[in-house]
C-alpha positions as CSV (number, residue, x, y, z in Angstrom):
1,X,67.4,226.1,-146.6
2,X,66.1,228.4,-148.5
3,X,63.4,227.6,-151.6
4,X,61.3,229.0,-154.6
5,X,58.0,230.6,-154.1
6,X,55.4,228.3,-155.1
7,X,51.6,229.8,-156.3
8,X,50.4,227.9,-153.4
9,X,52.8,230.1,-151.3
10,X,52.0,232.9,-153.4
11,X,48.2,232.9,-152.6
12,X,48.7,231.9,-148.9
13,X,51.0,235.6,-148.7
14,X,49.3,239.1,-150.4
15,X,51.4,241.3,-151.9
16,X,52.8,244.0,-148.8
17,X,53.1,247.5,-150.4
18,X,55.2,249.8,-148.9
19,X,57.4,253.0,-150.1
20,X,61.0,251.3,-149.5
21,X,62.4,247.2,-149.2
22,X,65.9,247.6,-147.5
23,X,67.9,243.8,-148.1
24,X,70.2,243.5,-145.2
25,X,70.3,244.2,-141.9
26,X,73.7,245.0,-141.0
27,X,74.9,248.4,-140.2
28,X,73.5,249.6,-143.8
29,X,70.5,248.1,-143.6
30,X,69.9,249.0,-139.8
31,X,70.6,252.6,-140.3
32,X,68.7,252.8,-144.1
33,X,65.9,251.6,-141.9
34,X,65.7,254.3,-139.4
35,X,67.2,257.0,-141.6
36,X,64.4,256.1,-144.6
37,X,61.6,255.8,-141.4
38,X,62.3,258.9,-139.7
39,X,61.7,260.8,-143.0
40,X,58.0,259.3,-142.7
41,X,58.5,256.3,-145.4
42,X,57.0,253.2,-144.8
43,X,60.1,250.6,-144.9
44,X,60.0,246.5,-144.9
45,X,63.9,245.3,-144.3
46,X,64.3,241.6,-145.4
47,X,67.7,239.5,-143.5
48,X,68.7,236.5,-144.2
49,X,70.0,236.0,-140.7
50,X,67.9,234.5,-137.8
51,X,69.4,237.7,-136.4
52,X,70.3,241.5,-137.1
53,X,73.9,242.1,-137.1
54,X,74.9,241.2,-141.6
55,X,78.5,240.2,-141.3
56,X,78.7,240.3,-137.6
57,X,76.1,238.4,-137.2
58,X,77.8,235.3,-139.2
59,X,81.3,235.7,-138.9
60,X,81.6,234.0,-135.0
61,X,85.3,232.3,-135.9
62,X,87.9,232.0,-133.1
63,X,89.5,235.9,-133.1
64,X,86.9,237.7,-135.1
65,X,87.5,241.5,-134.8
66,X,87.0,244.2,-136.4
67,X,90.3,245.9,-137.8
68,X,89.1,249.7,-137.0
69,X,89.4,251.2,-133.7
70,X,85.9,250.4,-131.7
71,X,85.4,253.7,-131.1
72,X,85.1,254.7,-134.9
73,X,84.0,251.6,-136.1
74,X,80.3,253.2,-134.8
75,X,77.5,255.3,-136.0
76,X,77.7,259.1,-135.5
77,X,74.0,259.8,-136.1
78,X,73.1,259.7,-132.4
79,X,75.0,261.9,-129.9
80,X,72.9,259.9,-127.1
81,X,74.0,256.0,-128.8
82,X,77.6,257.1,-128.8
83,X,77.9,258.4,-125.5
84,X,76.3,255.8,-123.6
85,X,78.0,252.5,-125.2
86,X,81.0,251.6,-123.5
87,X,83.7,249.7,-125.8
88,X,85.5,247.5,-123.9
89,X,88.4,246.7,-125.8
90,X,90.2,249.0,-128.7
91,X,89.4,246.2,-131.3
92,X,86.1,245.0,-130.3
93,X,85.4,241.3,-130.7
94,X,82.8,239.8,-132.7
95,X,80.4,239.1,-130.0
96,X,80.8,242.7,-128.7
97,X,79.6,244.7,-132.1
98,X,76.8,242.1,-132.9
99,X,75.5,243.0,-128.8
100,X,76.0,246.7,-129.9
101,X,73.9,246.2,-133.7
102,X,71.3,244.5,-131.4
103,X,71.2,247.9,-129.2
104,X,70.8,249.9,-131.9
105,X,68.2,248.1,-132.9
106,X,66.5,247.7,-129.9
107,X,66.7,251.7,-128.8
108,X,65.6,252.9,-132.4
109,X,62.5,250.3,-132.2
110,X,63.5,249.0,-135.4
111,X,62.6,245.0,-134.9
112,X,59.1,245.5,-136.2
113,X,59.8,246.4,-140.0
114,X,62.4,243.2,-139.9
115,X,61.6,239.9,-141.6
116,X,64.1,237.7,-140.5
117,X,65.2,234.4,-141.8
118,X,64.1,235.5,-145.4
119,X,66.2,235.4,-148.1
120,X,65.7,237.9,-151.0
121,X,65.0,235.9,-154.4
122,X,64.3,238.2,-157.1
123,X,64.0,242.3,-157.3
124,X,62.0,243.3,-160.9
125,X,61.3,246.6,-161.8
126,X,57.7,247.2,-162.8
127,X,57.6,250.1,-165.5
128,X,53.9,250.6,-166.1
129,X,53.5,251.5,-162.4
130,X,56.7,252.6,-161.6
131,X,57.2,250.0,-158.7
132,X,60.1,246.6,-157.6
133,X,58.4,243.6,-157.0
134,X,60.6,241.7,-154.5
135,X,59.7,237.8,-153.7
136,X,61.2,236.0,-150.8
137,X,62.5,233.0,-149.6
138,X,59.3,232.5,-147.8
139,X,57.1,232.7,-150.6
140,X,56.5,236.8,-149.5
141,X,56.0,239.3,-152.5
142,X,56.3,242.9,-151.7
143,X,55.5,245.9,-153.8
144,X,58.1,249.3,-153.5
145,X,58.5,252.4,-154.9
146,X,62.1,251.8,-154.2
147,X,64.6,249.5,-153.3
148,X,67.8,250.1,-151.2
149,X,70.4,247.3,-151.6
150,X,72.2,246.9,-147.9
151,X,73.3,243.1,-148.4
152,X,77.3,243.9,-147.8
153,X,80.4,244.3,-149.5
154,X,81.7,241.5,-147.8
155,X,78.7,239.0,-147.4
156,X,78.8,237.0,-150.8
157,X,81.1,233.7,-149.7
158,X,83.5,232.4,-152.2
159,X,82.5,228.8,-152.1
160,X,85.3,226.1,-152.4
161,X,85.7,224.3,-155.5
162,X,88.3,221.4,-154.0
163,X,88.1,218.4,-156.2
164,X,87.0,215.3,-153.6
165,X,86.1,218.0,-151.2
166,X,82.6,215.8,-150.4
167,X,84.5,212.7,-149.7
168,X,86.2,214.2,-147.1
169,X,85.2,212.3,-143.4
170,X,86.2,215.1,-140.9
171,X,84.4,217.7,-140.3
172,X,84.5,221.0,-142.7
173,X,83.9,224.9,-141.6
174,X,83.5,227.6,-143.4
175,X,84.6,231.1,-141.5
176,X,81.9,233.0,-142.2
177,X,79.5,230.6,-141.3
178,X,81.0,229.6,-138.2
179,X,78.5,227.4,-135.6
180,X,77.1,229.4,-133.2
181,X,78.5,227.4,-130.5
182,X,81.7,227.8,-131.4
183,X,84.2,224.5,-132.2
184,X,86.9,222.6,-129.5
185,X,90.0,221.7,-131.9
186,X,91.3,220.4,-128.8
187,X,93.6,217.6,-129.7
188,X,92.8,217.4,-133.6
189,X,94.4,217.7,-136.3
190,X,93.7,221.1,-137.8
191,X,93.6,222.4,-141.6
192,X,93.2,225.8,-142.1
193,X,93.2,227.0,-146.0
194,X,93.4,230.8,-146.7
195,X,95.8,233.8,-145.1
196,X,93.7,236.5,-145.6
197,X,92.4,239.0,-142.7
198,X,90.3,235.9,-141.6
199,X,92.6,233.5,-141.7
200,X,95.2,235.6,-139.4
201,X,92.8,236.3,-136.9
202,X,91.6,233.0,-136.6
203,X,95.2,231.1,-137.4
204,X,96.8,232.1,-133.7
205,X,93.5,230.9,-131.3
206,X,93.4,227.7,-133.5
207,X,96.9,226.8,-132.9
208,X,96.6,227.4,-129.4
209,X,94.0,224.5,-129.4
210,X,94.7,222.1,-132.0
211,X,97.4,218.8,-131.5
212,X,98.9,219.5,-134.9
213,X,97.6,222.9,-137.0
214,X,98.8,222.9,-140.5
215,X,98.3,226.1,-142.9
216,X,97.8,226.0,-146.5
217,X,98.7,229.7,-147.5
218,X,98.4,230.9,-151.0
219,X,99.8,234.5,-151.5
220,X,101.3,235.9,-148.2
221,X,99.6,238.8,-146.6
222,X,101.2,241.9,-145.3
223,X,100.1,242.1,-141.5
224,X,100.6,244.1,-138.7
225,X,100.1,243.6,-135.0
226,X,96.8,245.2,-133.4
227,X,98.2,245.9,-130.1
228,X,94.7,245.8,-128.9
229,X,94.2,246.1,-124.9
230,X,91.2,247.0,-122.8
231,X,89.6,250.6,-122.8
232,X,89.9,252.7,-119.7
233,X,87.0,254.2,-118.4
234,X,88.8,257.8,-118.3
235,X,90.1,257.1,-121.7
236,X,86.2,256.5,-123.3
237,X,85.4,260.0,-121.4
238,X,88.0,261.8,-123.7
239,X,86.5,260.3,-126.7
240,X,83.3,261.3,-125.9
241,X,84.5,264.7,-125.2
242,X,86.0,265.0,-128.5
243,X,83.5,263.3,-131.0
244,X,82.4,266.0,-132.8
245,X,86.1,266.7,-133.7
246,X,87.1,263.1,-134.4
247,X,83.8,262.2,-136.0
248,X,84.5,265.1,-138.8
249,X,88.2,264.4,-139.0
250,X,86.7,260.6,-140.0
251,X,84.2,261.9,-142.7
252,X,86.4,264.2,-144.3
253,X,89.8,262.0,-144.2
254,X,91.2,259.4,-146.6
255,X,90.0,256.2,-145.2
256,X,87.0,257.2,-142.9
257,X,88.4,257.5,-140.1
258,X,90.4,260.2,-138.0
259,X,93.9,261.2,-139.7
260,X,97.1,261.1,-137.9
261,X,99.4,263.7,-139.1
262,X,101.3,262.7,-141.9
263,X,105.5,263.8,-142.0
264,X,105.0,264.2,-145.7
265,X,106.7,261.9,-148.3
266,X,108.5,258.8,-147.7
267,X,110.8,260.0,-150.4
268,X,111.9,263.6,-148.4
269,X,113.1,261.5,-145.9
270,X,116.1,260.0,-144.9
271,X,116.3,255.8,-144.4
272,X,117.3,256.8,-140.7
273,X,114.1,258.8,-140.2
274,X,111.5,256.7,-142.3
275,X,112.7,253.5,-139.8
276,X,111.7,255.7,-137.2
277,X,108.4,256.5,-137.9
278,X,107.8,252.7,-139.2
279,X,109.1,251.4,-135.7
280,X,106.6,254.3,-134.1
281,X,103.6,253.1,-136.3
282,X,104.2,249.3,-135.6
283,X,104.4,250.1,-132.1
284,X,101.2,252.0,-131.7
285,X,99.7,249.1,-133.6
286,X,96.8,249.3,-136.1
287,X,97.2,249.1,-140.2
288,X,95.8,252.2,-140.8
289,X,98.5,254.2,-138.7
290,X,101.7,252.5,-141.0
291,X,99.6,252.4,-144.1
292,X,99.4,256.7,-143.5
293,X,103.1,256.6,-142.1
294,X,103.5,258.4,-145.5
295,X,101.7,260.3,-147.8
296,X,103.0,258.7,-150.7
297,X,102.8,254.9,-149.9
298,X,99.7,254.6,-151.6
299,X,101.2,256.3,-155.1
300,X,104.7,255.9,-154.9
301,X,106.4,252.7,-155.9
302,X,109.2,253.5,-153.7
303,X,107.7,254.9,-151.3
304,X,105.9,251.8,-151.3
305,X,109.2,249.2,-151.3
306,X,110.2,251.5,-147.8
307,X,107.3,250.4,-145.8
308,X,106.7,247.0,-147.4
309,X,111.1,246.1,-146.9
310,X,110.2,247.0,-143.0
311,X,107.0,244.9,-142.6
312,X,109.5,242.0,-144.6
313,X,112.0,242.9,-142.1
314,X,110.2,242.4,-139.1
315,X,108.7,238.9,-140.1
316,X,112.3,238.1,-140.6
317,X,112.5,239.2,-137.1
318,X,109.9,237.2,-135.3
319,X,109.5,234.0,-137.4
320,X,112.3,232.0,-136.3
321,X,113.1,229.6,-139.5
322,X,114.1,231.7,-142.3
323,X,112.5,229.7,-144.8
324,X,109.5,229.8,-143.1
325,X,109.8,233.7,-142.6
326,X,110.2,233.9,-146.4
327,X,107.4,231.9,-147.3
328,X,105.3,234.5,-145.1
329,X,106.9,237.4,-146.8
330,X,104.6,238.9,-149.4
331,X,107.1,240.4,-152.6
332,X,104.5,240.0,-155.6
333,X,102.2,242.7,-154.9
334,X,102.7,246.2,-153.4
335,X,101.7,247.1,-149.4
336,X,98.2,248.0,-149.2
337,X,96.5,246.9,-153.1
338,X,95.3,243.6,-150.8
339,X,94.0,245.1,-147.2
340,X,96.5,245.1,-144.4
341,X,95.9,242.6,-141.7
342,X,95.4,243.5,-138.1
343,X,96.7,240.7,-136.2
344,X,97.5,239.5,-132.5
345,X,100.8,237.3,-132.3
346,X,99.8,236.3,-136.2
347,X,103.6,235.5,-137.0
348,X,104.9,234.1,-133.7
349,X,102.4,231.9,-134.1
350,X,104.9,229.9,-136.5
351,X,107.1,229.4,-133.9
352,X,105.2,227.2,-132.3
353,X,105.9,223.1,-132.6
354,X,102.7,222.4,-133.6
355,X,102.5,224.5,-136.5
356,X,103.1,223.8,-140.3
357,X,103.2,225.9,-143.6
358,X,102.7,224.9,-146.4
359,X,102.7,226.9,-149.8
360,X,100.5,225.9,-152.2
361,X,101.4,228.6,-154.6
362,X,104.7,226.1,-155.2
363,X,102.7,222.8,-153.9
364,X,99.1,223.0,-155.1
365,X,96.5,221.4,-153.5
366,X,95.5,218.3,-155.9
367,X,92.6,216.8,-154.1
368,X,90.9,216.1,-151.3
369,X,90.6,212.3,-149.7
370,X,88.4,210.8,-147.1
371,X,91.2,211.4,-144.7
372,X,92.9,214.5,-146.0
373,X,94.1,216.2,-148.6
374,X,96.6,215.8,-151.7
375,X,99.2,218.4,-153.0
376,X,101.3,217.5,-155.7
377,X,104.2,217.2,-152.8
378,X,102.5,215.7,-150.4
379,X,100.0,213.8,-148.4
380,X,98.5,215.1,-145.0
381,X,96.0,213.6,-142.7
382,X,93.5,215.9,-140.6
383,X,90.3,215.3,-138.4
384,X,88.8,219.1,-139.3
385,X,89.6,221.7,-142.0
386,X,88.7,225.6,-141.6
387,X,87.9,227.0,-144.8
388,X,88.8,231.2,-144.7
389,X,88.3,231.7,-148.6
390,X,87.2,235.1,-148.5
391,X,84.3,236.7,-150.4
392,X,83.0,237.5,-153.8
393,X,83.2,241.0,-152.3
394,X,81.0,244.2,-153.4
395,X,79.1,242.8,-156.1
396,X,78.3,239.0,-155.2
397,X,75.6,239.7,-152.9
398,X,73.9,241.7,-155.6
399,X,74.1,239.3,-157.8
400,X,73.0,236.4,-156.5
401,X,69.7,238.3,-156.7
402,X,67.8,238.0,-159.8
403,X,67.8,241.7,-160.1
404,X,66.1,243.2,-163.5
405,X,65.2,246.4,-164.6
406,X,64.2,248.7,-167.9
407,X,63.0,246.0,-170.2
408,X,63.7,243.3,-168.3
409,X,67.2,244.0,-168.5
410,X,69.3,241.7,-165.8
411,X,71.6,243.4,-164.0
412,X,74.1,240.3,-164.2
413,X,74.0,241.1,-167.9
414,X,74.4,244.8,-167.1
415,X,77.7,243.9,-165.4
416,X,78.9,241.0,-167.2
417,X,82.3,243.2,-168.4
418,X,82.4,244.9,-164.8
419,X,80.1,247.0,-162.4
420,X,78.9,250.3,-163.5
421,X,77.4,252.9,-161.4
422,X,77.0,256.5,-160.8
423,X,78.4,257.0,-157.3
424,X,78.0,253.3,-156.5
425,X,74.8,254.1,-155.5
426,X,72.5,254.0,-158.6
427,X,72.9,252.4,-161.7
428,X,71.4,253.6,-165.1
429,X,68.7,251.3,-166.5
430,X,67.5,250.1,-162.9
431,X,65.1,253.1,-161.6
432,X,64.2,253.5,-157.9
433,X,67.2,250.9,-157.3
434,X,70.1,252.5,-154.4
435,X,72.6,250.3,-153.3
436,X,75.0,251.5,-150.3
437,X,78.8,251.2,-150.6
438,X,78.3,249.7,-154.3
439,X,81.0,249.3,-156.8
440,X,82.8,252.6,-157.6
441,X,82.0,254.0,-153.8
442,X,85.0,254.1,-151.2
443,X,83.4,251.6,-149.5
444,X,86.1,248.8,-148.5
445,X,88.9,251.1,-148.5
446,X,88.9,252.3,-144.9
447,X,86.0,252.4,-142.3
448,X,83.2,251.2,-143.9
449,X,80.7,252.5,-141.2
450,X,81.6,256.5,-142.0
451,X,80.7,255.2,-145.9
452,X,77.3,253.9,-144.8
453,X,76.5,256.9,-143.0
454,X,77.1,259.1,-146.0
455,X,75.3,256.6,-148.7
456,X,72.1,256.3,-146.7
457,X,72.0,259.8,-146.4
458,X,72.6,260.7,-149.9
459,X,69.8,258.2,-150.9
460,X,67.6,259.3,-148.6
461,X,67.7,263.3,-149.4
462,X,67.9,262.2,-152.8
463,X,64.3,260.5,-151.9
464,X,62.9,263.0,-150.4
465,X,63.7,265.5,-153.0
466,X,61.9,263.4,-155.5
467,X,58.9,263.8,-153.3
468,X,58.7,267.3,-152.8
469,X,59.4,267.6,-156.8
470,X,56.5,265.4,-157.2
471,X,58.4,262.9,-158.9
472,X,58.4,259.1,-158.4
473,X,60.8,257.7,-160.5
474,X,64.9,258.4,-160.0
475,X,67.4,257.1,-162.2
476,X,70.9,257.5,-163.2
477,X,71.7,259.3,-166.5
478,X,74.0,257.1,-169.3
479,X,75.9,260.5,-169.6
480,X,76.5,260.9,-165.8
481,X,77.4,257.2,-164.8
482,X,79.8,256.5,-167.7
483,X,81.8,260.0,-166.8
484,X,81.8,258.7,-163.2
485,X,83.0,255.4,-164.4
486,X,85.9,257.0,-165.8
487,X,86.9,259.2,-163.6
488,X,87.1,255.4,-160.8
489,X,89.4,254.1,-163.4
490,X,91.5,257.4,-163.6
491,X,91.7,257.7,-159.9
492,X,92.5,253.5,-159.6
493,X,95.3,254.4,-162.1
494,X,96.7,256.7,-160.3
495,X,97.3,254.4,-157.4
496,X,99.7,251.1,-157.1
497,X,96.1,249.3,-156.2
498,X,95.6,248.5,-160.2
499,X,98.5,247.0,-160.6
500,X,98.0,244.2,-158.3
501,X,96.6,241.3,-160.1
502,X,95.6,239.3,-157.4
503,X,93.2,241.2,-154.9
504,X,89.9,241.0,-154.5
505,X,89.9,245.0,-154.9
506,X,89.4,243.8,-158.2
507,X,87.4,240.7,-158.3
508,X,90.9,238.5,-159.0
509,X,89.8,236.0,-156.5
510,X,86.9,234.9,-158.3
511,X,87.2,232.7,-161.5
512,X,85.7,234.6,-164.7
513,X,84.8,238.2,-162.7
514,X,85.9,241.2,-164.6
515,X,89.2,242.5,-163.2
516,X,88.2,246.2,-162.8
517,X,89.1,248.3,-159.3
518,X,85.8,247.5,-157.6
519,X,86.1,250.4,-155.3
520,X,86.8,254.8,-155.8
521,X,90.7,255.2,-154.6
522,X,90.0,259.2,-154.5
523,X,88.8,258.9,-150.7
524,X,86.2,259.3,-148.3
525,X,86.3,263.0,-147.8
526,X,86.8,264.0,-151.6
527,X,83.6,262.1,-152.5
528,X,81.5,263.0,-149.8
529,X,82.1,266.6,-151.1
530,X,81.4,265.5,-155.0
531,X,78.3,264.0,-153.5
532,X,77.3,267.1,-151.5
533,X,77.9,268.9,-154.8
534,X,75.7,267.3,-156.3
535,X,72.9,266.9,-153.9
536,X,73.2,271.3,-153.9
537,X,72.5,270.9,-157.8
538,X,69.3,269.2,-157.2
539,X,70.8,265.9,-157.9
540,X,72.5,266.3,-161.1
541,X,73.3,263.4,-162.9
542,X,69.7,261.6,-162.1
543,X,67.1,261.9,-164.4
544,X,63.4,262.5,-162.4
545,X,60.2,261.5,-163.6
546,X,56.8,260.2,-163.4
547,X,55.5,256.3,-163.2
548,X,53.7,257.0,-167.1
549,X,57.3,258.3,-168.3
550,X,59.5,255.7,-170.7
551,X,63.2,256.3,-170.4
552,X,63.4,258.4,-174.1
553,X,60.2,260.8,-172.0
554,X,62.7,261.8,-169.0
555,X,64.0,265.4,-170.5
556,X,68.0,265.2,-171.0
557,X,68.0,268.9,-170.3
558,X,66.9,268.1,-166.6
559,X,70.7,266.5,-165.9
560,X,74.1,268.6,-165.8
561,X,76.3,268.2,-168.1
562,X,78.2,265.2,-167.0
563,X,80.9,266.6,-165.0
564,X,84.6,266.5,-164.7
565,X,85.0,264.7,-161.5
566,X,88.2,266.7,-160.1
């Protein structure tokens, strides 16, 4: 349990002083830390975690993989780490990518700057001498030029707000906090509440165990099978041989990871030949591949209605009740504004005797009781429930820290009608702040890891050329962030993504957050060029200074005219 810094505390820990505080240490915050070190910065990284790893280090439920081939789903900075790890399996499990984040940060030497089991409290922005004052859990208060927000898009837990929840006598678990021991269902009586990419991962190995597994599904999820299987050995070798290739293809593509081919429009093409390609993409398994059958899924609703009728039809298919096959069905939102699911045997799994659905979108849950839970339909009984809610994602983490900046200004007031930033990396009003994958970054739109890469980069050159300009403060210009606020709500428009209502691409899982398209829909590879762009303009769009300098002192002449993101 975490707790307030006391004075006592206070004295008994001197203030630390170093050039950067990195929060997190996932694959952000690991690579921020040796990124921002090798370019000769002192760094302290702060983890909540008894251990490195962010979300891999917490999210131990039964099936946890990650839904990006192993392979990419890696950092390209070292020719040496990439070479010499062997993935095991095309999807690698949980336990596999937390033993790779703790070789990465046992080869890079990077345990030494990491505080572990320290929660962030509070970042403030200290004007007169140009420095963040960050206190701890621990009662730890650290001085830094800067401060690099790596606490995860997907790290902030949506908690559960079930009436009688507490009186509940069985035993409750929460996915992403999943004992590190692991759970035996064996001969229970199973809840599990949410269908989202946790709940079908986890859904198929819970049935397997339980007596009786019942699921209470909100909104369906589109999902498509992983078709995961073991890595040859010969196989890895022609990876290897081809990195530099695929590791480019990745950067510059769509998602952030390597492109397969497209045919062209769904619309060119005849129903006979679309089905084709469909039953070729759900055969080689992987979301990405049918997401990308088509060019035009992505923009054109029917386009769209092709690829989502053959996902429909082939639940229909497997699920043997139709009703039940129905119920699974998602028809209120189009294919690919939630994220496609990457499952093993997700829908077969409803085949089996022991397993129940219920929909709560027609038979809301009412309450909890010691025994169970109420719908407005029903009663059910259950020794255990498994709780996959998903996440307050992109923002939460950020603000559950009492971040302020310029005047004291609280960045929770900053984004009370939405997140704004320039790039999704700074944010105007909050100097010497970064955060990697931010709001209005690609970030959770593809592989997340190819984002990272690029963010720490950018920050760090942007860093550096601070330093060589002599300049120690770096801030995002009103003119620059508001034109690049526009341009994310341009390119969300674009896309079928803003017309879905209920996805947490736009905070609609959270009661009272701003429904605004939390990430850019323009693509990796378009804004790693808009950021290398900028980074050959000597940073336009960030105003440079020194400590002394007020905001009205930074020259307006030293930004670009805020550009027209195209």
């Amino acid at each position: 349990m975490t707790h307030s810094p006391s004075t006592a505390d206070a004295k008994r820990r001197p203030t630390e002083i170093v050039d950067v505080v990195v929060v997190g240490a996932g694959f952000g915050g690991l690579y921020a830390l040796k990124r921002i070190r090798d370019a000769g910065m002192s760094v302290r990284v702060f983890e909540a975690g008894s251990g490195v790893g962010g979300t891999w280090f917490w999210n131990r439920y039964p099936g946890a993989r990650c839904d990006i081939e192993s392979v990419d789903y890696s950092y390209s900075f070292s020719e040496d780490l990439q070479i010499d790890w062997n993935w095991t399996e095309k999807y690698a499990k949980q336990s596999e990518i937390l033993a790779y984040l703790n070789h990465v940060a046992d080869r890079f030497d990077l345990r030494g700057d990491i505080v572990l089991n320290t929660r962030v409290l509070s970042a403030h922005f200290d004007e007169a001498g140009a420095m963040w004052s960050v206190t701890t859990s621990d009662g730890r208060t650290v001085s830094a030029t800067y401060c690099v927000m790596a606490s995860g898009v997907l790290s902030s837990i949506k908690e559960p707000d079930f009436p009688g929840l507490a009186d509940f006598s069985g035993d409750v678990y929460q996915t992403s906090r999943w004992p590190d021991g692991g759970v035996d269902f064996s001969g229970r009586r199973v809840a599990v509440i949410g269908t989202g990419s946790t709940g079908v991962q986890a859904i198929p190995l819970i049935a397997k165990q339980a007596a009786q597994l019942t699921v209470f599904q909100r909104t369906p999820n589109f999902s498509v099978p992983a078709r995961n299987r073991p890595l040859a050995a010969g196989e890895l070798d022609q990876v290897r041989a081809t990195y530099a290739e695929r590791r480019q293809s990745a950067r510059m593509s769509l998602a952030g990871f390597p492109e397969v081919p497209s045919p062209g429009r769904a619309v060119d093409h005849t129903p006979e030949q679309r089905q084709e390609i469909y039953e070729a993409a759900w055969a080689a398994g992987g979301g990405p591949r049918l997401l990308r059958a088509f060019s035009d899924i992505g923009t054109s609703p029917e386009a769209n209605a092709s690829a989502a009728d053959f996902i429909r039809s082939k639940i229909a298919e497997i699920v043997k009740d139709p009703d039940t096959a129905d119920r699974l069905s998602p028809k209120t939102y189009p294919l690919g504004t939630k994220r496609i699911c990457v499952d093993t045997n997700y829908f077969d799994t409803y085949n089996r005797p022991n397993v129940t659905l219920v929909d709560v979108m027609a038979d809301p849950i009412v309450e909890f009781s010691p025994t169970g839970l109420r719908t407005t339909g029903a009663e059910y009984d259950f020794d255990a429930v498994v709780l996959a809610l998903g996440f307050d994602a992109v923002t939460g983490a950020l603000m559950e820290i009492d971040i302020k900046g310029r005047d004291g200004e609280k960045l929770t007031d900053r984004w009370k009608h939405g997140p704004r930033s320039y790039l999704g990396v700074a944010v105007s009003g909050f100097p010497n702040l970064f955060t990697v994958t931010g709001p209005g970054s690609p970030s959770v739109l593809g592989n997340v890891v190819t984002s990272i890469e690029q963010h720490v980069d950018f920050i760090t050159d942007c860093i550096e050329f601070a330093n060589r300009k002599g300049h120690d403060i770096i801030e995002a210009a009103d003119a620059a962030e508001d034109s690049w606020v526009r341009h994310v709500a341009e390119k969300a428009s674009e896309s079928l993504i803003s017309t879905s209502t209920t996805s947490w691409y736009r905070g609609a899982n959270i009661p009272g957050k701003p429904l605004v398209v939390l990430p850019y829909t323009g693509g990796v590879g378009t804004f790693r060029e808009i950021c290398e762009r900028i980074a050959r303009n000597d940073f336009e769009g960030f105003l440079f200074g020194a400590a002394k300098d007020s905001l009205d002192d930074l020259a307006d002449d030293t930004v670009a005219e805020a550009r027209q993101w195209r």
